[in-house]
C-alpha distance (Angstrom), angle and dihedral (degrees) to the residues before:
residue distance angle dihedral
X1 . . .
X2 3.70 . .
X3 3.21 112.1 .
X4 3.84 100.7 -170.8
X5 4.02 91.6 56.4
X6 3.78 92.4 52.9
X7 4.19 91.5 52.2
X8 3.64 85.5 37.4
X9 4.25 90.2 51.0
X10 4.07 89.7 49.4
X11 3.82 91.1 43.0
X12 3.91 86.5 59.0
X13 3.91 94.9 43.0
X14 3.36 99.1 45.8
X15 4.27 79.6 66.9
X16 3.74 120.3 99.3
X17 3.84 107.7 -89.0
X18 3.86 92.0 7.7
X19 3.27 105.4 90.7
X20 3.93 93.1 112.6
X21 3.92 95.3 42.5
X22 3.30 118.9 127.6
X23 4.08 120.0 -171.2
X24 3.60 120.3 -121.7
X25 3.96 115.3 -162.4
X26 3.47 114.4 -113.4
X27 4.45 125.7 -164.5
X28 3.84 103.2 -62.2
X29 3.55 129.3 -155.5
X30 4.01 136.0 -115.8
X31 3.45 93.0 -85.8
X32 3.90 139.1 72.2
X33 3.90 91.4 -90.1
X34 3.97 116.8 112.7
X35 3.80 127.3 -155.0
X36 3.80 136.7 -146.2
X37 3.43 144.9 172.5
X38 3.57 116.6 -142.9
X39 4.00 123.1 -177.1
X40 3.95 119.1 -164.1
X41 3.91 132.9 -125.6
X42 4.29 100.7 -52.7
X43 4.00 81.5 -126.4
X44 3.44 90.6 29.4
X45 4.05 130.4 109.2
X46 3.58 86.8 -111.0
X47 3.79 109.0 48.9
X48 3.70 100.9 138.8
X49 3.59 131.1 81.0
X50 3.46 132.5 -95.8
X51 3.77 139.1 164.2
X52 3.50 125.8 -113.3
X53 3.83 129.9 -163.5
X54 4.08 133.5 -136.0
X55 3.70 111.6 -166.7
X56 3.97 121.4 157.0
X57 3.60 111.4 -127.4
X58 3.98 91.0 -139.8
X59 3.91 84.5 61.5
X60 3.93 106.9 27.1
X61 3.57 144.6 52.1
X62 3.61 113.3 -140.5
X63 3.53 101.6 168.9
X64 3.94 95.2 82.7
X65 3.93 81.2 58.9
X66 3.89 93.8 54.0
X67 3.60 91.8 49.3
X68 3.80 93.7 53.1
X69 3.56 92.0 45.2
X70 3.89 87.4 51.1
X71 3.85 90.5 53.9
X72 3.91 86.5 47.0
X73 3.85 91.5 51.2
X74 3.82 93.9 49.6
């Protein structure tokens, strides 16, 4: 069973208009990280895709991520 996937599955749901979404992998990279692409209810608030990212914190730095997202958002 993997473990991460399930949290990672009721992480997404527990979003507005996810609560149906189920994460499909998409092509990784050479490093611990995992992606997904998760679509929201088709009626839903949240009905177009996005991508989502799995990266153990033992093995990955996400905060350089955050930050860049930040910039992005501002």
């Amino acid at each position: 069973m993997d473990t991460r996937l399930t949290m990672l599955t009721q992480w997404v749901r527990d979003l507005p208009g996810f609560d149906q979404a189920t994460p499909e992998p998409v092509s990784g990279d050479a490093s611990f990280r995992r992606y997904f692409r998760v679509s929201g209810n088709p009626h839903g608030t949240g009905a177009q895709p996005y991508i989502v990212m799995d990266a153990p914190p033992e093995h990955e730095d996400c905060h350089p991520f955050v930050a860049i997202a930040h910039h992005w958002r501002s």
